[in-house]
C-alpha positions in Angstrom: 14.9 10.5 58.5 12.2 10.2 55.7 9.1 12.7 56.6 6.3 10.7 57.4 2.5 11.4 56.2 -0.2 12.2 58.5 -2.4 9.1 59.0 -6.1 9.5 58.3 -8.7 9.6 60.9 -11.3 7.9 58.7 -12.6 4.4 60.7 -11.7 1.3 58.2 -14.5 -1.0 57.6 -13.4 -3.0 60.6 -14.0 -0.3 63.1 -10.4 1.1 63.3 -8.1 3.3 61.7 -7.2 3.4 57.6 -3.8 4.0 57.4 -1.5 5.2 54.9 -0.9 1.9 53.4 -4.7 1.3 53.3 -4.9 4.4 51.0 -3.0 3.1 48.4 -5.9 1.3 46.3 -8.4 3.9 45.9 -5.0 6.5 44.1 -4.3 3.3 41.9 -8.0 3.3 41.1 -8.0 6.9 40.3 -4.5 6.1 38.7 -5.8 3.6 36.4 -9.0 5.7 35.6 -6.4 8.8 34.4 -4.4 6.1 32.1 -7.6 5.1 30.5 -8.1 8.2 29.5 -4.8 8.5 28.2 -5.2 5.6 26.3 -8.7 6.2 24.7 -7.6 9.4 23.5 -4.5 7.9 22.3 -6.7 5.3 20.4 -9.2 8.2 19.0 -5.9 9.6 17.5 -4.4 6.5 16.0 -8.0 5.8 14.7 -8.3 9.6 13.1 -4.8 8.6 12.2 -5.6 5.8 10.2 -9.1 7.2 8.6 -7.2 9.8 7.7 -4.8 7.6 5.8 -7.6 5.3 4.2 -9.5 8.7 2.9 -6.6 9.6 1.1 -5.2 6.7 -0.5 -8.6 6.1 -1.7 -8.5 9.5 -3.2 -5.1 8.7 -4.6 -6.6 5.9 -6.0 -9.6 8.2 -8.1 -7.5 10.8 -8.7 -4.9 7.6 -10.1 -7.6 6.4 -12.7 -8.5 9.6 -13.9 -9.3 9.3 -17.6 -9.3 5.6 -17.7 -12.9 5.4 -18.3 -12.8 7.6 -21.6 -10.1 5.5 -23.3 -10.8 3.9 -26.7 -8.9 0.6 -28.3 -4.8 1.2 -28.9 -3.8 1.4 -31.8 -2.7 -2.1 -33.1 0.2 -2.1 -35.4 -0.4 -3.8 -38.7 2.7 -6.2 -37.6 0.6 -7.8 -35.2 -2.5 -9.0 -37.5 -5.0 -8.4 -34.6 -7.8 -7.0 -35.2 -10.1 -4.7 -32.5 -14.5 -5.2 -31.8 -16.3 -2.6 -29.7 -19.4 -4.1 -28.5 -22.1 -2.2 -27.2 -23.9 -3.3 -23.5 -26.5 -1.9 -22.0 -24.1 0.3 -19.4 -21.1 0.5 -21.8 -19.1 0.4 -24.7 -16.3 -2.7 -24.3 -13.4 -3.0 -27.2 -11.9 -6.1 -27.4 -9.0 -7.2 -29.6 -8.8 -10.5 -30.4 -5.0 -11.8 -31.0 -3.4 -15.5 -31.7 -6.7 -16.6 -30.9 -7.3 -15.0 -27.6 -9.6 -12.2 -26.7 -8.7 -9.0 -24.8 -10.4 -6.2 -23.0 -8.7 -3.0 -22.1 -8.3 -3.0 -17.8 -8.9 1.0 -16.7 -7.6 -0.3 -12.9 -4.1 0.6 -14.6 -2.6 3.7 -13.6 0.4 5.6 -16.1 2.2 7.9 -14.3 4.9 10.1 -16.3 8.6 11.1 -14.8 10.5 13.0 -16.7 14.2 14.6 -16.2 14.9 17.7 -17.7 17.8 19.4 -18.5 17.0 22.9 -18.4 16.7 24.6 -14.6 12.9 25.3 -14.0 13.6 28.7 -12.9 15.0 29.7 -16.4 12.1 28.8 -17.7 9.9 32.0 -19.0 7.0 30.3 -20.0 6.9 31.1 -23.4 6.4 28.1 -25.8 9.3 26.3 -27.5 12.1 27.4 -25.0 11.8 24.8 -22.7 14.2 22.3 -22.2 14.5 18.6 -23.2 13.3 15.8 -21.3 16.5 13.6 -21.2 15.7 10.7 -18.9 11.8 9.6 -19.3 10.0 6.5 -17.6 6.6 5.2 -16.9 5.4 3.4 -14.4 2.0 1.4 -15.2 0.3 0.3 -12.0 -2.4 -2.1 -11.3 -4.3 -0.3 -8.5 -5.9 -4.2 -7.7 -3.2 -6.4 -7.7 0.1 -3.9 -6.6 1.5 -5.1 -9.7 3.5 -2.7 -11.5 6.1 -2.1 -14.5 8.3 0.8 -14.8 9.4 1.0 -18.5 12.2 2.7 -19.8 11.3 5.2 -23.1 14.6 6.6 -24.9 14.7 10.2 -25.5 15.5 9.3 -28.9 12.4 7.5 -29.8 10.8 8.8 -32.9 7.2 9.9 -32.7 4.4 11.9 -33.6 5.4 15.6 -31.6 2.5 18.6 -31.3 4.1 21.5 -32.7 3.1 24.4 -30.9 3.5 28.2 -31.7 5.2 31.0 -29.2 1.7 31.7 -28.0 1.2 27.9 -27.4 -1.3 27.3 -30.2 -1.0 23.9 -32.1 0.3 24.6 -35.2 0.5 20.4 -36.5 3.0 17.5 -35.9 6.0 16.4 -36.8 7.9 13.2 -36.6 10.8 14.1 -34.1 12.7 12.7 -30.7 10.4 12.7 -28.0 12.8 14.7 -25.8 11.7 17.5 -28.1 7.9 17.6 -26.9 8.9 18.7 -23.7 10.8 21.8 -25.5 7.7 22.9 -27.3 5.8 23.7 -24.3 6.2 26.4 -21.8 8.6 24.2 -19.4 6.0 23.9 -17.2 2.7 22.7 -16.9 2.4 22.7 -20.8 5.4 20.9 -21.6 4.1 18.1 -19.5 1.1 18.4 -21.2 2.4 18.2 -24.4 5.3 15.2 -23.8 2.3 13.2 -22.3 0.6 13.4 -25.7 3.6 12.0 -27.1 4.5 9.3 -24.6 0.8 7.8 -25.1 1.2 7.5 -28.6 4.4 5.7 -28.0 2.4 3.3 -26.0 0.1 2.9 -28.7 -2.7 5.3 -27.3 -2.8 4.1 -23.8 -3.7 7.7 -21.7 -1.0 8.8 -19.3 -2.9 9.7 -16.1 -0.6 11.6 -14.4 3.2 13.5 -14.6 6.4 14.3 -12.4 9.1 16.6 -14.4 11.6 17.0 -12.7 14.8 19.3 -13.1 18.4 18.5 -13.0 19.1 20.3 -9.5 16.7 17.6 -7.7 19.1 14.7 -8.2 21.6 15.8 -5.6 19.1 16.8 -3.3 17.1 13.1 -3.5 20.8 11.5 -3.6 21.6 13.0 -0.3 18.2 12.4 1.5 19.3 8.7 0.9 22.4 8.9 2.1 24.2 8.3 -0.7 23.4 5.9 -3.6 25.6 2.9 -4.1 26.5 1.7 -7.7 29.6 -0.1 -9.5 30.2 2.0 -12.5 30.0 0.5 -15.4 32.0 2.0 -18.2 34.5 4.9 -17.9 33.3 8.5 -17.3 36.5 9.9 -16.0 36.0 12.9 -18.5 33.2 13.9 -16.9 34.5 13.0 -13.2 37.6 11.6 -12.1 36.2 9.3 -9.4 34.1 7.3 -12.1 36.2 5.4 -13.4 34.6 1.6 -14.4 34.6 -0.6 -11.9 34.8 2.0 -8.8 32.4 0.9 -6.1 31.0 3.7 -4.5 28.5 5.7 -2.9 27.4 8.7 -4.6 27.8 12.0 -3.4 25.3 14.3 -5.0 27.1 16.0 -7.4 28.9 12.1 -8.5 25.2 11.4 -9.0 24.1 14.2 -11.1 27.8 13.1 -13.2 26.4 9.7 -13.2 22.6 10.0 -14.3 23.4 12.6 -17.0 26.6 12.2 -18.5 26.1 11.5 -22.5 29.4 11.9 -24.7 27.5 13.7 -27.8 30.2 13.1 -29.9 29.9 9.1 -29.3 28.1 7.6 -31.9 24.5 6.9 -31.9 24.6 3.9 -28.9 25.4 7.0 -25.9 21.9 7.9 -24.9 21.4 3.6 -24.8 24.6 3.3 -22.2 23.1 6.5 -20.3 20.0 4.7 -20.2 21.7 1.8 -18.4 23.7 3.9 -16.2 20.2 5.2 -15.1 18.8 2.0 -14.4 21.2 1.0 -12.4 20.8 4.1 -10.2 17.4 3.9 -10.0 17.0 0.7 -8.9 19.6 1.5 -5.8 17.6 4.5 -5.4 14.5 2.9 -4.9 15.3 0.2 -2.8 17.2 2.4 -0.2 13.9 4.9 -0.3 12.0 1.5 0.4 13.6 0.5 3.1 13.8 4.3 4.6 9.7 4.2 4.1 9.3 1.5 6.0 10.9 2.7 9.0 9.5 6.4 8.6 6.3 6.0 6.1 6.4 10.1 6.0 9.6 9.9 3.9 8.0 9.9 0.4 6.4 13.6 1.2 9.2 14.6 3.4 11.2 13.7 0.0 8.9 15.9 -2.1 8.7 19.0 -0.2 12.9 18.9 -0.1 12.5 19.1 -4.0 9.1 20.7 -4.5 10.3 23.8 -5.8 12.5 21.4 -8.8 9.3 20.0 -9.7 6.1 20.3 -12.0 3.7 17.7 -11.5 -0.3 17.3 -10.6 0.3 14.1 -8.2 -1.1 15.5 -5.3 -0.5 14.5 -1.4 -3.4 11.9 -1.2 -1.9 10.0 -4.9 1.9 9.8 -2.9 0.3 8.5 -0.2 -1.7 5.9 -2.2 1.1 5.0 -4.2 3.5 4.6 -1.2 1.0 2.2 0.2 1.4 0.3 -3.1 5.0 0.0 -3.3 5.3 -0.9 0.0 3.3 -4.4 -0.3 5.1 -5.0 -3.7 9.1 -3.9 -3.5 10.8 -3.6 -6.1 12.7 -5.4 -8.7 14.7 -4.3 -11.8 14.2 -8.1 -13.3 11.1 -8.1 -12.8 9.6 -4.2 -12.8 11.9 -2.4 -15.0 11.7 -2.7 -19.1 12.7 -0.8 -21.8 10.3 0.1 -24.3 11.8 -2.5 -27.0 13.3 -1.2 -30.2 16.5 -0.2 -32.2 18.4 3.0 -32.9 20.5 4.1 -35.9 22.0 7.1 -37.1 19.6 10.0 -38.2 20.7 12.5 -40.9 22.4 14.4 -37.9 20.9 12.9 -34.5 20.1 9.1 -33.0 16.7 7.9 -33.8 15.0 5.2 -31.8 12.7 3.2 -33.1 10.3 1.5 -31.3 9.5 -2.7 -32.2 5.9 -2.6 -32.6 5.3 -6.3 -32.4 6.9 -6.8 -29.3 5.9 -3.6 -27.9 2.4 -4.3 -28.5 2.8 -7.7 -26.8 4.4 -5.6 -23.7 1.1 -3.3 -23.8 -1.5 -6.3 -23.7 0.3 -7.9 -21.2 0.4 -4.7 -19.4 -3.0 -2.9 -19.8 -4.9 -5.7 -21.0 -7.0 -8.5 -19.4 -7.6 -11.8 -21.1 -11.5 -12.7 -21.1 -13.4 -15.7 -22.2 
């Protein structure tokens, strides 16, 4: 037999006795009043929550456009016949550049940011100048902060340009005409090299500034490979020399070290073309790559830092916790597709007197950049 509770004494409003069942209302009033307290707090979270989130992506985005407001005019290639006006206003200096009858003006709501691969473990690094590593695998992404629109383009580590030659000490000691992968090595594979690699990279895109940097070293590819569970890819051309389960054709899903075999392997004694089937190889990964870490995002929008801090100590870069969060929220709204958000810098390579050389195809390349970091105005 279930124990009964005492029945209150207290006369009801009709003169008799309130019983047990007339008690009821007044502990689902109290109830109620307990679960709106729960809830408010609950609410005043969420809404710290989200402040919190807003705060920093709109850091993200100032930190994003830093330097955008001191560019100047690129530098148009005499291929192109278009020629550059900076007029004066009373609040600023505007250059336009007028080309096949239309006029341009430079758009500083674009972001660059700079992701390099490096070859050369960051913790062999002694930070003296010129015995860093190489950056092998280099990309840019250009990002519209208003629209979401965004571009990531492709830059071959054999592309010949303008590199600061600095000194053991790290003082600049002139440039030379080299690969680009070598501006990373004449830093102090750190900080510096990124510094120095960014200089180079902007002339590439004809002066536009690079805002910001991610080098990353070659023990961070297993470690982002796993943290997606594997990346899946149909390899394209044979690279059984390097690893016997990549043969072409196999359909797989990388394990870590398959990936590292996959994103890196170069046959240097190919001829000049092995850096441009690498390069395809790599896109092909990364696209995988980015559409599983999409689709992990949206289930779990912490992954892109959660991602980070499992490779922090592989990495040099000065995107900071509020820019991933801002960028996240970009990439979310957009997706992502290699037809339509991965280029390579256009161009041509031939045979150097003992290395590739990649030449970059100004016309088109300055076509890419207006369509890219320009506006059109009337």
């Amino acid at each position: 037999m279930s124990r009964q509770e005492p029945q209150s004494n207290i006369p009801s409003r009709f003169g008799g006795e309130e019983t047990t069942n007339q008690k009821k209302p007044k502990k689902k009033n109290k109830a109620l009043k307990v679960f709106g307290v729960i809830a408010a707090v609950i609410i005043s979270l969420l809404v710290i929550v989200a402040v919190t989130l807003i705060v920093l992506m709109y850091k993200g985005r100032s930190a994003a456009l830093s330097g955008n407001k001191d560019t100047s005019a690129i530098t148009v290639p005499e291929e192109t016949a278009a020629t550059v006006e900076k007029v004066d206003t009373d609040s600023d200096t505007n250059t336009y550049i007028y080309y096949n009858d239309k006029k341009y003006m430079y758009n500083d709501k674009v972001t660059t940011i700079l992701f390099a691969g490096v070859d050369k473990h960051l913790d062999e690094q002694d930070g003296s100048f010129g015995s860093a590593g190489q950056a092998d695998c280099i990309f840019v992404a250009a990002l519209n902060t208003e629209t979401g629109e965004y571009k990531l383009m492709a830059i071959s580590r054999d592309t010949m340009i303008d590199v600061n030659i600095l000194s053991p000490s790290g003082e600049f000691t002139g440039t030379e005409k080299k690969q680009v992968c070598l501006a990373y090595g004449y830093g102090d594979g750190k900080e510096g090299s990124c510094e120095n690699l960014k200089k180079s990279v902007s002339r590439i895109l004809l002066g536009v500034p690079v805002n910001s940097y991610a080098a990353v070293d070659l023990d961070a590819i297993p470690i982002l490979n796993d943290a997606v569970g594997g990346v899946h890819v149909v390899v394209n051309e044979d690279l059984t020399w390097r690893d016997p389960s990549l043969w072409e054709g196999a359909d797989l899903i990388l394990d870590g070290t398959q990936a590292e075999h996959f994103v890196r392997a170069r046959d240097v004694k190919g001829d000049e073309n092995q850096n441009n089937l690498r390069m395809e190889r790599q896109k092909i990964y990364l696209t995988n790559f980015i559409k599983q870490t999409l689709t992990m995002t949206r289930e779990d929008i912490k992954t892109p830092l959660s991602m980070y801090n499992s490779v922090k100590d592989y990495v040099v870069t000065d995107i900071d916790a509020s820019m991933i969060t801002y960028y996240t929220s970009i990439f979310l709204k957009t997706g992502f597709s290699a037809e339509d958000n991965l280029i390579k810098i256009p161009g041509t390579t031939t045979h150097g007197e003992r290395y590739a050389e990649y030449y970059t195809d100004n016309e088109a390349l300055f076509d890419l950049i207006l369509d890219t970091y320009y506006i059109e105005v009337k």
